[in-house]
N, CA, C, O and CB atoms as a CASP TS submission, in Angstrom:
PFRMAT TS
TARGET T0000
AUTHOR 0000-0000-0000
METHOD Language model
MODEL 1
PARENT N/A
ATOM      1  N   UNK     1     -74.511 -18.599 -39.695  1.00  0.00           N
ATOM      2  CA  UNK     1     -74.841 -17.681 -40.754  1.00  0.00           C
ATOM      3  C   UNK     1     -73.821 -16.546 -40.829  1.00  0.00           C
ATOM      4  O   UNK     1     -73.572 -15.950 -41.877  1.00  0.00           O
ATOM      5  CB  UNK     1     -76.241 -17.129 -40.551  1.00  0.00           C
ATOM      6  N   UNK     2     -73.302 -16.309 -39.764  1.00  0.00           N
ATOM      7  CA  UNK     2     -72.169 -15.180 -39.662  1.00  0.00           C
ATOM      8  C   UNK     2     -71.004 -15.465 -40.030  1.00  0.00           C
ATOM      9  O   UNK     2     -70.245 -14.660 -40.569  1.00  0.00           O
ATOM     10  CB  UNK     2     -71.929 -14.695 -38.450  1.00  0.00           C
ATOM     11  N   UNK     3     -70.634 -17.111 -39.676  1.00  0.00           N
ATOM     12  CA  UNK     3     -68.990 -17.197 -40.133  1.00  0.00           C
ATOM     13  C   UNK     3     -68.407 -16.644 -41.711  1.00  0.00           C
ATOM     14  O   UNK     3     -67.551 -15.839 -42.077  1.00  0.00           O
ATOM     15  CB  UNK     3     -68.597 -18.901 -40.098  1.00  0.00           C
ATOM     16  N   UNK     4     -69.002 -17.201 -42.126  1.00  0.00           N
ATOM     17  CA  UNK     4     -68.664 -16.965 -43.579  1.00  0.00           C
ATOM     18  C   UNK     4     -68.990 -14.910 -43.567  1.00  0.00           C
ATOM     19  O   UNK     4     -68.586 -14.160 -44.456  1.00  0.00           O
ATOM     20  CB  UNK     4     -70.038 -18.214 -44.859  1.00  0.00           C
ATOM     21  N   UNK     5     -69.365 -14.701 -42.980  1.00  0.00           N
ATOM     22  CA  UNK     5     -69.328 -12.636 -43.285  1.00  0.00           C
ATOM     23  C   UNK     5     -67.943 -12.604 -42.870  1.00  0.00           C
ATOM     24  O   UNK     5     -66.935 -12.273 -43.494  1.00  0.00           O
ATOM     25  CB  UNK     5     -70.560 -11.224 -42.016  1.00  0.00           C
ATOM     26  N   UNK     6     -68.171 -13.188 -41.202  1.00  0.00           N
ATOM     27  CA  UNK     6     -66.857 -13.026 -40.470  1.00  0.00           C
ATOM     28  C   UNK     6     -65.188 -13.248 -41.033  1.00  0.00           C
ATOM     29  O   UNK     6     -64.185 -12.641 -40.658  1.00  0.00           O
ATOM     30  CB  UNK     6     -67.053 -13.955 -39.423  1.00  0.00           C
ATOM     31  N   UNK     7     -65.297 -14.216 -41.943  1.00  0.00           N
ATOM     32  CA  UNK     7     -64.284 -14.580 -43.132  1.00  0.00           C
ATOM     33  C   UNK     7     -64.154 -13.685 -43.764  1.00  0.00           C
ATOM     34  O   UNK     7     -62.995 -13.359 -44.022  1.00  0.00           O
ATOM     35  CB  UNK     7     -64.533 -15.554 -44.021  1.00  0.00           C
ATOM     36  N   UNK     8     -65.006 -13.068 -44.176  1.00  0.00           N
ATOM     37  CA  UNK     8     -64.602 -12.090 -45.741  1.00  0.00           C
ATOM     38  C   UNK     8     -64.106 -10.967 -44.427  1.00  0.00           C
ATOM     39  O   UNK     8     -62.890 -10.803 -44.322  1.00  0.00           O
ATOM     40  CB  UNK     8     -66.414 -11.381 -47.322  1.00  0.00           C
ATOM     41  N   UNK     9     -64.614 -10.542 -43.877  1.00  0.00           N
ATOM     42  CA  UNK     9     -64.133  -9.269 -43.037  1.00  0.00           C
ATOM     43  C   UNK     9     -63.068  -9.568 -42.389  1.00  0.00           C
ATOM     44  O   UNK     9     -62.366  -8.580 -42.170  1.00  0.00           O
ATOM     45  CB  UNK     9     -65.061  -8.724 -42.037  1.00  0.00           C
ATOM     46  N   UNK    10     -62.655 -10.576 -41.980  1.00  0.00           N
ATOM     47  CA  UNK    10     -61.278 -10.519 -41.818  1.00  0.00           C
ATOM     48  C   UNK    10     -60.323 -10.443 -42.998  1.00  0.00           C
ATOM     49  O   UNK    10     -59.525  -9.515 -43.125  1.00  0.00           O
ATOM     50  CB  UNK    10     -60.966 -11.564 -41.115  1.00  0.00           C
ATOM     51  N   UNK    11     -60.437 -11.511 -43.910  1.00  0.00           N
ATOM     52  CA  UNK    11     -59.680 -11.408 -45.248  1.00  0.00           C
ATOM     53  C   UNK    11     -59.538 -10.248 -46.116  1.00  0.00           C
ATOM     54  O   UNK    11     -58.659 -10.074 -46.960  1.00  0.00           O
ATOM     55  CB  UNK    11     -60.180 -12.249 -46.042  1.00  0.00           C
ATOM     56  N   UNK    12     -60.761  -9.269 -45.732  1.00  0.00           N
ATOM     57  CA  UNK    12     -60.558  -7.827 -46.519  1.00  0.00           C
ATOM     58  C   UNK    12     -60.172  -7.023 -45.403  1.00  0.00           C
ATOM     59  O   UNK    12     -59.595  -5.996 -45.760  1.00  0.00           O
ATOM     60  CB  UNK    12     -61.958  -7.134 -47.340  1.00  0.00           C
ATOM     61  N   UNK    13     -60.298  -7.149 -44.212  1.00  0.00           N
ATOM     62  CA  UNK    13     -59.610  -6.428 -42.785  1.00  0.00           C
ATOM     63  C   UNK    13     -57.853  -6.158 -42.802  1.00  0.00           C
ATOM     64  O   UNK    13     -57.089  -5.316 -42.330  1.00  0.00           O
ATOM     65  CB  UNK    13     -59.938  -7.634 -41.334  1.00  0.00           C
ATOM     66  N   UNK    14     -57.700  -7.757 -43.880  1.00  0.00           N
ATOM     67  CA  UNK    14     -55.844  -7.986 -43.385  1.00  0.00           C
ATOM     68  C   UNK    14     -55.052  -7.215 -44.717  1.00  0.00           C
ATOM     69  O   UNK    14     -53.942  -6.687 -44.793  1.00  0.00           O
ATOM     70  CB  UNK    14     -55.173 -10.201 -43.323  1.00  0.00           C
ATOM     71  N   UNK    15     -56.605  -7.481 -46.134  1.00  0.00           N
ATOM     72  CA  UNK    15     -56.025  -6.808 -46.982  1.00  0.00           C
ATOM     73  C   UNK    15     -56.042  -5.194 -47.186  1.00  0.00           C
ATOM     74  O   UNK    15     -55.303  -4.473 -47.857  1.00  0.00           O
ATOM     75  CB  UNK    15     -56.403  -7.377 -47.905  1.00  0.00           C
ATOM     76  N   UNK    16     -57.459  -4.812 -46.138  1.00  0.00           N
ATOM     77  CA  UNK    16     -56.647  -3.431 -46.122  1.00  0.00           C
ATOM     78  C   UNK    16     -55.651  -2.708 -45.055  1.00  0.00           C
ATOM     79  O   UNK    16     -55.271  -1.540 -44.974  1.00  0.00           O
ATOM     80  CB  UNK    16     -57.577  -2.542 -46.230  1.00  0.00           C
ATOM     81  N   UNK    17     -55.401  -3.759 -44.340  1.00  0.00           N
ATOM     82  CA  UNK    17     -53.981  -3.480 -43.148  1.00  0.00           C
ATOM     83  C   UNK    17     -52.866  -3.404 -44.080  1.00  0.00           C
ATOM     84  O   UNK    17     -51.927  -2.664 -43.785  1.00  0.00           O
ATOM     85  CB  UNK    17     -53.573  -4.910 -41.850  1.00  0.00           C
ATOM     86  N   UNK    18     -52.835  -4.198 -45.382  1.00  0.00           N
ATOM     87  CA  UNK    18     -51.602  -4.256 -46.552  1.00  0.00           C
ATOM     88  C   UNK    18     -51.739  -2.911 -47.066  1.00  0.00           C
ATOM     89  O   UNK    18     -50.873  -2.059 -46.869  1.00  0.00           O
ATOM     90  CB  UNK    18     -51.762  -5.479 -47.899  1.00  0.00           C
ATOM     91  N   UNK    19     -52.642  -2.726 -47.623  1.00  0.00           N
ATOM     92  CA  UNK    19     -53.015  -1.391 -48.051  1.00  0.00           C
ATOM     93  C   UNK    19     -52.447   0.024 -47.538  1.00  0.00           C
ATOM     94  O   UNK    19     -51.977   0.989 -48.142  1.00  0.00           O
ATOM     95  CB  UNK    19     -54.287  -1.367 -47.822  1.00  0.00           C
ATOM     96  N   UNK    20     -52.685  -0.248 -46.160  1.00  0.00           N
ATOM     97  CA  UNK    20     -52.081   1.025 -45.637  1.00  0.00           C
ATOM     98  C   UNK    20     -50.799   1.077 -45.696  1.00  0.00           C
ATOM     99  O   UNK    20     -50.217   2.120 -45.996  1.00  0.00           O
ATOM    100  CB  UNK    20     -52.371   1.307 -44.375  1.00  0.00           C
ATOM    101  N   UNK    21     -50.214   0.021 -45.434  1.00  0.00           N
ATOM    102  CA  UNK    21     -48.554   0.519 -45.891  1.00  0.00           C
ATOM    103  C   UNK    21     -48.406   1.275 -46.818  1.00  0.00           C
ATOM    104  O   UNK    21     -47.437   2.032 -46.874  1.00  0.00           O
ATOM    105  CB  UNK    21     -47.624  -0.466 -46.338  1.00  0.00           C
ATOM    106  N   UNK    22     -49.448   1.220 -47.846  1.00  0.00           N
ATOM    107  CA  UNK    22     -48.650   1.647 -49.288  1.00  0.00           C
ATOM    108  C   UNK    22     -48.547   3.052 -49.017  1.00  0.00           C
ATOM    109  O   UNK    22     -49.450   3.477 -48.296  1.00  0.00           O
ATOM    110  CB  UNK    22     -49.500   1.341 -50.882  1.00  0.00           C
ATOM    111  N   UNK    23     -47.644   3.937 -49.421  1.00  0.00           N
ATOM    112  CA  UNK    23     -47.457   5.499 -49.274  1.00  0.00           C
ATOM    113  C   UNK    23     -48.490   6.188 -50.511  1.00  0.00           C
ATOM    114  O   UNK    23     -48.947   7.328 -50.590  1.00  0.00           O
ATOM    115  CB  UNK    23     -45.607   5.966 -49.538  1.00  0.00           C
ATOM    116  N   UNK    24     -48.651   4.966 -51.449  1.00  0.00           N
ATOM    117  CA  UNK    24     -49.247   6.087 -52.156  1.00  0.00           C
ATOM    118  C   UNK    24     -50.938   6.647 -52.003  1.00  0.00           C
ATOM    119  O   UNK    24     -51.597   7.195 -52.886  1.00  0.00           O
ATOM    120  CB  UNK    24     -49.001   5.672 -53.552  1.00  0.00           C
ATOM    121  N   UNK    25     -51.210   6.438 -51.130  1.00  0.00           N
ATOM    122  CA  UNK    25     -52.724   6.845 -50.931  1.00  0.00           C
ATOM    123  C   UNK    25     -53.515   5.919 -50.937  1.00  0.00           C
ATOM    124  O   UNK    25     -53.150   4.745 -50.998  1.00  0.00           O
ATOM    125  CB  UNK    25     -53.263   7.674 -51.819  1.00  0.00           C
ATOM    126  N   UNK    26     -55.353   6.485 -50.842  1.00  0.00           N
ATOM    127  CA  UNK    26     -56.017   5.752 -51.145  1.00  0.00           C
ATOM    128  C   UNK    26     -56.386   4.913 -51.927  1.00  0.00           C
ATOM    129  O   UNK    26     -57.143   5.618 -52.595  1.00  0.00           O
ATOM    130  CB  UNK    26     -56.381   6.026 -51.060  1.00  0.00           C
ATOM    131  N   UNK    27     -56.476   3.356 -52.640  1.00  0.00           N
ATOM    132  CA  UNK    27     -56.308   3.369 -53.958  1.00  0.00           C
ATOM    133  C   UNK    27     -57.429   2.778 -53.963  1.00  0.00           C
ATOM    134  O   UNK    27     -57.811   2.111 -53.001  1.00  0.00           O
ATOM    135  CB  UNK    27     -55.152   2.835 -54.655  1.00  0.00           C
ATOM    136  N   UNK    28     -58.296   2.981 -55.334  1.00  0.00           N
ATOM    137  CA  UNK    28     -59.509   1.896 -55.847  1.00  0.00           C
ATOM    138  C   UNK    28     -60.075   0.576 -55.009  1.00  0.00           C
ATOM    139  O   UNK    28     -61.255   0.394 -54.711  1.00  0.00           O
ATOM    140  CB  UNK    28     -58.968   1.232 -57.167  1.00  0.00           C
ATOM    141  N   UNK    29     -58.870  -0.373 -54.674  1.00  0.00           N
ATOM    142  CA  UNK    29     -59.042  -1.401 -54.177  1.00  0.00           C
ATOM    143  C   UNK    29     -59.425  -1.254 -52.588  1.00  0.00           C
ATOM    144  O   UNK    29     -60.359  -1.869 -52.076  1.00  0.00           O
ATOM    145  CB  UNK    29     -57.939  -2.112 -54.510  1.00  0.00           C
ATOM    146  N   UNK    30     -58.743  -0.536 -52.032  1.00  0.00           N
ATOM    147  CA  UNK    30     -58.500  -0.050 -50.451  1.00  0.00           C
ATOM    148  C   UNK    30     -59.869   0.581 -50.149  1.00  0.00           C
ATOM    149  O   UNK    30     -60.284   0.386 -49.007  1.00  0.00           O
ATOM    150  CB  UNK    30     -57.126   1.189 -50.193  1.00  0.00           C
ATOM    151  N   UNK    31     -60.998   1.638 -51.360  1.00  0.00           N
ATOM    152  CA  UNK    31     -62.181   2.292 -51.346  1.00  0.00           C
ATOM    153  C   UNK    31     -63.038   1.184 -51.106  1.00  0.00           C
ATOM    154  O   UNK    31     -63.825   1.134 -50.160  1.00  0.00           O
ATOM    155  CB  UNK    31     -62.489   3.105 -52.559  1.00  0.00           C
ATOM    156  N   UNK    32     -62.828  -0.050 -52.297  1.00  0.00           N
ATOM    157  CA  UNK    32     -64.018  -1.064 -52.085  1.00  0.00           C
ATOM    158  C   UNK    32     -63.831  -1.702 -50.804  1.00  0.00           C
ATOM    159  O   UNK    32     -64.869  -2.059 -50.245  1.00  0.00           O
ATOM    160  CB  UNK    32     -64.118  -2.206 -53.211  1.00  0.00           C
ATOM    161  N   UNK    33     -62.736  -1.926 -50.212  1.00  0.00           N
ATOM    162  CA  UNK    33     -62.782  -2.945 -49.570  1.00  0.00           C
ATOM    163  C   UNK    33     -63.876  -2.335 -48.125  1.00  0.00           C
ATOM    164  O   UNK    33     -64.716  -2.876 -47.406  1.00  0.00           O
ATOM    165  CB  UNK    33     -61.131  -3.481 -49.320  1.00  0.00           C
ATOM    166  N   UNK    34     -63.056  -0.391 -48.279  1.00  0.00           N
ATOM    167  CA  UNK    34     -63.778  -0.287 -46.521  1.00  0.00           C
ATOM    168  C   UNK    34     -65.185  -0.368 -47.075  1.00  0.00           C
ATOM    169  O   UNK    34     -65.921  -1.095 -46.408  1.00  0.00           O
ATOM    170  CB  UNK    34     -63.477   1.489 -45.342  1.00  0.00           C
ATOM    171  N   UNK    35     -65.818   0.290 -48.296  1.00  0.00           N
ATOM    172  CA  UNK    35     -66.878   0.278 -48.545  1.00  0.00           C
ATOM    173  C   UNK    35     -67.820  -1.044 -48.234  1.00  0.00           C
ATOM    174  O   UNK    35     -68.932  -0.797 -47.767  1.00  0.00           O
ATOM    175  CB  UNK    35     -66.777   0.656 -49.665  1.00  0.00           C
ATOM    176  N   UNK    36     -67.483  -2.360 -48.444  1.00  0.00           N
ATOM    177  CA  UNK    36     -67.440  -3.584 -48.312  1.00  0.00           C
ATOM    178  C   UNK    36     -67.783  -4.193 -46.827  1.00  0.00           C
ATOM    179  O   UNK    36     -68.485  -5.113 -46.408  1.00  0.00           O
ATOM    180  CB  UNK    36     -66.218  -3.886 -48.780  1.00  0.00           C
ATOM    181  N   UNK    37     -66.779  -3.037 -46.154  1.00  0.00           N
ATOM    182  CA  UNK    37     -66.853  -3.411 -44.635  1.00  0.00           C
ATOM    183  C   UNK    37     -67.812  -2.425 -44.272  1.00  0.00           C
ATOM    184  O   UNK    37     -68.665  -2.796 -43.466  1.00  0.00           O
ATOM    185  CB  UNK    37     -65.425  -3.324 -43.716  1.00  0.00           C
ATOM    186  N   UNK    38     -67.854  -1.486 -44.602  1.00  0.00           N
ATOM    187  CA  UNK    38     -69.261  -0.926 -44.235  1.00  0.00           C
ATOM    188  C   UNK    38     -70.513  -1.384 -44.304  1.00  0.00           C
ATOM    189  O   UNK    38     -71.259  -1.464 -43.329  1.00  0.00           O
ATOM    190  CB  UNK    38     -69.459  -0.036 -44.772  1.00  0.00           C
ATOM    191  N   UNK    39     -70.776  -1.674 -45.344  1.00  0.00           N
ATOM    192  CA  UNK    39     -71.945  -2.389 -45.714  1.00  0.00           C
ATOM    193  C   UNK    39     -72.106  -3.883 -44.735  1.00  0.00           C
ATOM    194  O   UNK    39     -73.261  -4.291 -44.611  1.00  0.00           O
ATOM    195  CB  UNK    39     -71.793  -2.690 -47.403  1.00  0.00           C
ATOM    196  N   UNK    40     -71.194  -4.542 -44.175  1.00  0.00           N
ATOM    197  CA  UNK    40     -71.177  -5.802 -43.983  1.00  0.00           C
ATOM    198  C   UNK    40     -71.405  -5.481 -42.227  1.00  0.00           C
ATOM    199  O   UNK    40     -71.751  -6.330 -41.406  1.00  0.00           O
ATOM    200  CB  UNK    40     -69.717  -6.649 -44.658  1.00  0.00           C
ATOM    201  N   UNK    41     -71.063  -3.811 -41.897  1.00  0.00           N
ATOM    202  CA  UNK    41     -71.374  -3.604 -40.303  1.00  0.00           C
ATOM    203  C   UNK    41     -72.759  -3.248 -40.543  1.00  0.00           C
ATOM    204  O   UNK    41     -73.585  -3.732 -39.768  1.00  0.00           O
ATOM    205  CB  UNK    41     -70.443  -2.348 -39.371  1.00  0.00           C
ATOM    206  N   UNK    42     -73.239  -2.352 -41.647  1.00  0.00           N
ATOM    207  CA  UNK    42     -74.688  -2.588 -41.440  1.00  0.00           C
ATOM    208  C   UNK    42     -75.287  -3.236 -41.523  1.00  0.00           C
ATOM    209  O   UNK    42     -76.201  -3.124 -40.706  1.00  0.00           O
ATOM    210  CB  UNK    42     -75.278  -2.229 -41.742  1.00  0.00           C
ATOM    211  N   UNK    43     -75.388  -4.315 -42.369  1.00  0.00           N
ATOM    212  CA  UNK    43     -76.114  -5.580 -42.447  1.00  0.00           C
ATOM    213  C   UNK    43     -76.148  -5.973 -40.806  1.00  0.00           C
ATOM    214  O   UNK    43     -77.218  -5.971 -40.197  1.00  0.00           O
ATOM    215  CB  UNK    43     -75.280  -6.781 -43.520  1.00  0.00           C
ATOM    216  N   UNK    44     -74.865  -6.313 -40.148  1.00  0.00           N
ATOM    217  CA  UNK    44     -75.323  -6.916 -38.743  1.00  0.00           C
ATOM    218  C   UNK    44     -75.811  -6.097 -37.900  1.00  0.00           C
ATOM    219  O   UNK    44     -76.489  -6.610 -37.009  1.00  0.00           O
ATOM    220  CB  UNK    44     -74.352  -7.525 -38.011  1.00  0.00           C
ATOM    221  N   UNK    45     -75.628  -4.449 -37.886  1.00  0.00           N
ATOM    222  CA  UNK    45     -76.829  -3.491 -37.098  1.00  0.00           C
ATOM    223  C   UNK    45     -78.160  -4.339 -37.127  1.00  0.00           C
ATOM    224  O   UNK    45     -78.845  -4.828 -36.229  1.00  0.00           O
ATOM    225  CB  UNK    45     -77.165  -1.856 -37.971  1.00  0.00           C
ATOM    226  N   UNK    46     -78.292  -4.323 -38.847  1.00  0.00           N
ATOM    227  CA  UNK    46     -79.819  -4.261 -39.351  1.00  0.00           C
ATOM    228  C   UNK    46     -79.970  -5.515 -38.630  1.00  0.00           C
ATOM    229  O   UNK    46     -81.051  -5.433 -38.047  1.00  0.00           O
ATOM    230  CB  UNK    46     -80.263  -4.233 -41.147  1.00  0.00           C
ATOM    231  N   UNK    47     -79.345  -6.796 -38.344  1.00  0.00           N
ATOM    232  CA  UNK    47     -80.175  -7.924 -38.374  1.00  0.00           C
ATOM    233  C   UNK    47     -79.886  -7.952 -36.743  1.00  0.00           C
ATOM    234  O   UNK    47     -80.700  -8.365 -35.918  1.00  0.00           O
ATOM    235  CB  UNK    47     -79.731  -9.333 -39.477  1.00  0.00           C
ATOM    236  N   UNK    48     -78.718  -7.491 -36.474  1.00  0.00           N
ATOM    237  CA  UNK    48     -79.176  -7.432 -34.366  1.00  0.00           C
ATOM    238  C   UNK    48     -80.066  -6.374 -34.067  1.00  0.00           C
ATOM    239  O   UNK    48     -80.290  -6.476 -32.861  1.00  0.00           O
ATOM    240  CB  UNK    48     -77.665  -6.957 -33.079  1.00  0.00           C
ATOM    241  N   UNK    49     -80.730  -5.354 -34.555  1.00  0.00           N
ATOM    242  CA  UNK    49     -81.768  -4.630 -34.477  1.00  0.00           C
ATOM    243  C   UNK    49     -83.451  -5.010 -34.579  1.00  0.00           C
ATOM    244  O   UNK    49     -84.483  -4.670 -34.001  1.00  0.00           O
ATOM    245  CB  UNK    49     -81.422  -3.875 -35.317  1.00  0.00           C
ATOM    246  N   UNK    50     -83.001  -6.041 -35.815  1.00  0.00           N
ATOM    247  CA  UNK    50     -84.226  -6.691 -36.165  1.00  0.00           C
ATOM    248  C   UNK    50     -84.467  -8.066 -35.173  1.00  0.00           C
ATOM    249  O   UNK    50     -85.626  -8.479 -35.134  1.00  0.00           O
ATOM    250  CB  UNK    50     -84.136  -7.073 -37.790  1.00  0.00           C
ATOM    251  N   UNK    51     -83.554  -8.717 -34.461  1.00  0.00           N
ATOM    252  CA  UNK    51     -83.375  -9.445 -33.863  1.00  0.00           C
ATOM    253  C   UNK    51     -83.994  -8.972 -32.621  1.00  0.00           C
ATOM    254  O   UNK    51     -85.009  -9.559 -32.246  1.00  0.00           O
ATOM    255  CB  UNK    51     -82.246  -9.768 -33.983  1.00  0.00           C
ATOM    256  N   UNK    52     -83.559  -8.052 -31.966  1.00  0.00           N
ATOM    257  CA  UNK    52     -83.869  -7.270 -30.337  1.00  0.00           C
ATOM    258  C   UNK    52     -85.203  -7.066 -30.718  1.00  0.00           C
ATOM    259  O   UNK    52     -85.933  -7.612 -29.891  1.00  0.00           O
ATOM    260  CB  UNK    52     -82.956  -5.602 -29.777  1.00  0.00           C
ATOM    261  N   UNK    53     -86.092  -6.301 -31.964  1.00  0.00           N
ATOM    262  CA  UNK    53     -87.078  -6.001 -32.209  1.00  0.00           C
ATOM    263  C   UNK    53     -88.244  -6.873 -32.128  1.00  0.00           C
ATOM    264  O   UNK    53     -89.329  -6.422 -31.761  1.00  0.00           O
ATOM    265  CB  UNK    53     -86.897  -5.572 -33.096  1.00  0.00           C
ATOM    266  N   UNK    54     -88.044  -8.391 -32.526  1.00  0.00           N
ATOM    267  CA  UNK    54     -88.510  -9.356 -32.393  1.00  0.00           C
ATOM    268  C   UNK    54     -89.277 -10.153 -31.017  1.00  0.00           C
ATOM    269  O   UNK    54     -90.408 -10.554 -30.743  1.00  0.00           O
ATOM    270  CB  UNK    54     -87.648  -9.788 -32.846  1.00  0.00           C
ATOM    271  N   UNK    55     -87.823 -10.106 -30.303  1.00  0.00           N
ATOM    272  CA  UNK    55     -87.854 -10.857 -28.848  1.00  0.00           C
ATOM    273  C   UNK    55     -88.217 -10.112 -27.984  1.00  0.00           C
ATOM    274  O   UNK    55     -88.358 -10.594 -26.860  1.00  0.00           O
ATOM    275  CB  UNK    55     -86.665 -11.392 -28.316  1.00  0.00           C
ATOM    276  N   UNK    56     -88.559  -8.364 -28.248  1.00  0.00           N
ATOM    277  CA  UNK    56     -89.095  -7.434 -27.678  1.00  0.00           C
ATOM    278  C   UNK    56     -90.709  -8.008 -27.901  1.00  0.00           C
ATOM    279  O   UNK    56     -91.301  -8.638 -27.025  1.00  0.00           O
ATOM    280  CB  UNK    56     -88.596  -5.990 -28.287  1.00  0.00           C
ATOM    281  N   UNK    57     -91.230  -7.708 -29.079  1.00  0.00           N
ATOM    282  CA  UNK    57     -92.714  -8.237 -29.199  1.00  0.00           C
ATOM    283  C   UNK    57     -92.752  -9.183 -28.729  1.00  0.00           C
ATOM    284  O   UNK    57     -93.308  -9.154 -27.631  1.00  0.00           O
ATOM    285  CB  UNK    57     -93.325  -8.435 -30.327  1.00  0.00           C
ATOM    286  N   UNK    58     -92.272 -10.452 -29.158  1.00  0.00           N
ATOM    287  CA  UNK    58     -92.229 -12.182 -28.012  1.00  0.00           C
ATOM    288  C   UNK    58     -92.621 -11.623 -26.570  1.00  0.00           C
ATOM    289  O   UNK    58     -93.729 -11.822 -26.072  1.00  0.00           O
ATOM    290  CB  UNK    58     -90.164 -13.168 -27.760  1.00  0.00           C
ATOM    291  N   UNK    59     -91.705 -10.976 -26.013  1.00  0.00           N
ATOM    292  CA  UNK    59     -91.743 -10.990 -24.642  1.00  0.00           C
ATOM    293  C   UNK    59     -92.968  -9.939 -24.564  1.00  0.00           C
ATOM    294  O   UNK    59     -93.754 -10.302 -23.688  1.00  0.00           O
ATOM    295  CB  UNK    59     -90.262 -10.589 -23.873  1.00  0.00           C
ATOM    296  N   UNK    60     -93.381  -8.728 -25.218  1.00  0.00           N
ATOM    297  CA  UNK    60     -95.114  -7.675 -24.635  1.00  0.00           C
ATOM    298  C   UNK    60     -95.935  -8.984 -25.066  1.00  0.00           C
ATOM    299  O   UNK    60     -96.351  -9.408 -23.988  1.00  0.00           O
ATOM    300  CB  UNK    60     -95.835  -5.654 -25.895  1.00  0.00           C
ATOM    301  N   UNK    61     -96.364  -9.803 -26.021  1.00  0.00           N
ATOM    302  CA  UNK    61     -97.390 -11.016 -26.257  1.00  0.00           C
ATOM    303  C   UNK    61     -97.074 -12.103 -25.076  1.00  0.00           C
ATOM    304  O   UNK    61     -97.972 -12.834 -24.657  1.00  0.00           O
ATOM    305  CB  UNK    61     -97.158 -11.780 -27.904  1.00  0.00           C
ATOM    306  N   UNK    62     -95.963 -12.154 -24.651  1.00  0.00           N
ATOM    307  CA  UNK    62     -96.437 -13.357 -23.666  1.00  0.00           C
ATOM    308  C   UNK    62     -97.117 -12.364 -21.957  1.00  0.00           C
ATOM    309  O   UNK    62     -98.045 -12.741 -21.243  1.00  0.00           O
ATOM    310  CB  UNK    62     -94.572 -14.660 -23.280  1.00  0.00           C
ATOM    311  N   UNK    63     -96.345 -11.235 -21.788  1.00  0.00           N
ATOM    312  CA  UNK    63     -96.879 -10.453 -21.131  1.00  0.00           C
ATOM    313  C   UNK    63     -98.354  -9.937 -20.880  1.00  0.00           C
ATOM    314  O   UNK    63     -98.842  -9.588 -19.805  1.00  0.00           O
ATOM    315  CB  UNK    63     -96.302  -9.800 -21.406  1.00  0.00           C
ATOM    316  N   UNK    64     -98.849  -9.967 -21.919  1.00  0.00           N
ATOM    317  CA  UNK    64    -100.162  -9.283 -22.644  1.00  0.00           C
ATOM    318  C   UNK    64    -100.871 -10.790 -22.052  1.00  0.00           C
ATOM    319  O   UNK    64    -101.777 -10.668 -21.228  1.00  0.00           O
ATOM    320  CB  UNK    64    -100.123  -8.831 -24.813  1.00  0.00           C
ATOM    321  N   UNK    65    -100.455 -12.192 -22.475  1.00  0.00           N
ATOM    322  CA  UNK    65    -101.177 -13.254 -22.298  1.00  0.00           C
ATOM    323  C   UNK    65    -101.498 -13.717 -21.064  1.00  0.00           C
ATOM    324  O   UNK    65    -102.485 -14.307 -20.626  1.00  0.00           O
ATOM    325  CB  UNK    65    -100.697 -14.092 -22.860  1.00  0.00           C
ATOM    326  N   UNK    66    -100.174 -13.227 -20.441  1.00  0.00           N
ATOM    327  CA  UNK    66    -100.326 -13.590 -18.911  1.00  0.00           C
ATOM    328  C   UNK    66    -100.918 -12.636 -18.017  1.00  0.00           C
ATOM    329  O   UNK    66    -101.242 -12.977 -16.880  1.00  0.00           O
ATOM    330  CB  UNK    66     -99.053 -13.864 -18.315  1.00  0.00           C
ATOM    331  N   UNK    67    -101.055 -11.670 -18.368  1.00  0.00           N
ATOM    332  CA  UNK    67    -101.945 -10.332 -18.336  1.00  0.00           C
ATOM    333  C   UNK    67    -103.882 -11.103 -18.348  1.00  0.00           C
ATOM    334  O   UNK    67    -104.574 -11.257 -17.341  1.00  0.00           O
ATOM    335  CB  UNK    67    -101.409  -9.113 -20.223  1.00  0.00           C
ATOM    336  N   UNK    68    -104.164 -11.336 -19.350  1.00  0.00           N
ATOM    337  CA  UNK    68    -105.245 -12.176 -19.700  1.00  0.00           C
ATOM    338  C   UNK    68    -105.796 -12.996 -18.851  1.00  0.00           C
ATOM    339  O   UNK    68    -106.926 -13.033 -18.366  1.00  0.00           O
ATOM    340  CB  UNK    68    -104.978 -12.857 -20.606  1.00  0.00           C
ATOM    341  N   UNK    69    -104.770 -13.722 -18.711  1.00  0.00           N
ATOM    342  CA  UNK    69    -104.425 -14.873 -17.279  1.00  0.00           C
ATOM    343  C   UNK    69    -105.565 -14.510 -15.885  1.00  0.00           C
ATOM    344  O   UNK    69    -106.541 -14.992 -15.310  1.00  0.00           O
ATOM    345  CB  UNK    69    -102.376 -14.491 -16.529  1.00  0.00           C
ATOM    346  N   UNK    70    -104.810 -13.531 -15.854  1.00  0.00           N
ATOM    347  CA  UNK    70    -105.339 -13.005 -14.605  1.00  0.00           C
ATOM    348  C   UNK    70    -106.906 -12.496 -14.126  1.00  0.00           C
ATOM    349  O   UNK    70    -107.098 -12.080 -12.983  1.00  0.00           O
ATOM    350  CB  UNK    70    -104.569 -11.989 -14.478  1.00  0.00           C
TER
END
């Protein structure tokens, strides 16, 4: 599910490494791209956050069960 993010973030990674050469500043294209990459580091916060959040509850319910157990 990641390769294809991982693609675009490199391919907009190399195009804004081009970017910076240019002397003349920030330009339009160079804004979207980090903007682009921003968004694409939060998305994977959000979903390794939501991920840890998950396997956290998994693991207090099997705890809780084996708790029961006893």
């Amino acid at each position: 599910m990641l390769g294809p993010i991982a693609v675009l973030m490199a391919v907009l990674w190399g195009r804004l490494q081009d970017a910076r050469h240019d002397d003349r500043g920030m330009t339009t294209e160079t804004m979207i791209i980090t903007a682009i990459l921003a968004v694409a580091a939060a998305t994977a916060v959000a979903l390794i956050a939501t991920s840890i959040g998950n396997k956290s509850n998994d693991i207090k319910n099997e705890i809780d069960g084996a708790l029961a157990l006893l």
